[in-house]
C-alpha positions as CSV (number, residue, x, y, z in Angstrom):
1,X,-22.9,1.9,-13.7
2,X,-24.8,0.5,-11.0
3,X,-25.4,2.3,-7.6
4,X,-25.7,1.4,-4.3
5,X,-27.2,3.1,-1.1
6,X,-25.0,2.5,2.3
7,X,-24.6,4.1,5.3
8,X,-21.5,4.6,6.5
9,X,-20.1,6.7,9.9
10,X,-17.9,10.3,9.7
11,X,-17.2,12.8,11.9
12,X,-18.7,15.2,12.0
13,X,-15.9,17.8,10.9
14,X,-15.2,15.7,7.9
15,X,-18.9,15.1,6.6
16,X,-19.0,19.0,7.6
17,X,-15.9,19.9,5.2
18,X,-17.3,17.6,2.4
19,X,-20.6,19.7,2.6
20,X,-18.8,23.1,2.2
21,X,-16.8,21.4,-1.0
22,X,-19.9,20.1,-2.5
23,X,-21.6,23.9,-2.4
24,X,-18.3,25.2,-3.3
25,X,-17.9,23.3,-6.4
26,X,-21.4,22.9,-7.1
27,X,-21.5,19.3,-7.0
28,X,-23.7,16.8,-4.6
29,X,-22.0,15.5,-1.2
30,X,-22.7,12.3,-2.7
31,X,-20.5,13.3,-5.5
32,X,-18.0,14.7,-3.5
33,X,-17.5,11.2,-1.3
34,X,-17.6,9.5,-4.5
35,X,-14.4,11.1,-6.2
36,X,-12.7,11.1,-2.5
37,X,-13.1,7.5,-2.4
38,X,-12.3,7.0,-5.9
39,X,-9.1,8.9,-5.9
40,X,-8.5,6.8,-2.9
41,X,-9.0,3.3,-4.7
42,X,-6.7,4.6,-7.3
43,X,-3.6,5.5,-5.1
44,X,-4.4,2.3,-3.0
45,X,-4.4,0.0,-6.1
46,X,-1.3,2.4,-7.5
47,X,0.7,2.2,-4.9
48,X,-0.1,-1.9,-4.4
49,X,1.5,-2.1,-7.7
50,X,4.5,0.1,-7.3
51,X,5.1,-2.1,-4.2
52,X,5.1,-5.4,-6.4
53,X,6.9,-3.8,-9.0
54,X,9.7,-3.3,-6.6
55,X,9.5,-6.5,-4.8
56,X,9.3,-8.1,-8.7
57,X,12.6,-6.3,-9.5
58,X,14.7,-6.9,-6.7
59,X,14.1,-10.7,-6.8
60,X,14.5,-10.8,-10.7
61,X,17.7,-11.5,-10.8
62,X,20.1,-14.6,-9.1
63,X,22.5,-13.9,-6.4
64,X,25.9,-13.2,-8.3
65,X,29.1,-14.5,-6.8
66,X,29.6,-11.7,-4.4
67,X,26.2,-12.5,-3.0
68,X,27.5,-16.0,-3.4
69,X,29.8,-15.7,-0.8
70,X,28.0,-13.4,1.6
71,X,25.7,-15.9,2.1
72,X,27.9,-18.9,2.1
73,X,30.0,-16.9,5.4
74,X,26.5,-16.4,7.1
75,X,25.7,-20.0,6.5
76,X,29.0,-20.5,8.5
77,X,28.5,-18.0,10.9
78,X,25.0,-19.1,11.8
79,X,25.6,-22.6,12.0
80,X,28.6,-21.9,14.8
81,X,26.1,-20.1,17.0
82,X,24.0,-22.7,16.7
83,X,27.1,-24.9,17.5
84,X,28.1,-23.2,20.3
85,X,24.6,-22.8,21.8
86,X,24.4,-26.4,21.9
């Protein structure tokens, strides 16, 4: 895998509680950033999915008649206000 160098801003706190991780577990802080931002990636792209998944699902299937009629009355409805607003 190829690496990069960057540079990137934190506060201080957080670049502070990454050192203390990285001695506790005996691991680089370069390490430690690199599986936080990894686990982040993961639930990001995760989560992106879940979200399409759901969006996938709920348009899979057509309206059935009681949908049917739902939006046939708002078709009515709406096109009396737009009637009356006239």
């Amino acid at each position: 895998m190829t690496t990069v160098k960057t540079t990137v801003l934190l506060q201080q706190s957080l670049l502070e509680n990454a050192d203390a991780i990285a001695r506790a577990t005996n691991v680089s802080r370069d390490q430690v950033l690199e599986m936080a931002l990894t686990q982040f990636v993961q639930h990001y792209q995760q989560h992106q999915a879940f979200t399409l998944d759901v969006i996938n699902e709920a348009y899979a299937d057509a309206p059935d008649s009681d949908d049917e009629r739902s939006l046939l009355g708002m078709r009515c409805i709406h096109r009396q206000v737009l009637e009356n607003n006239d």
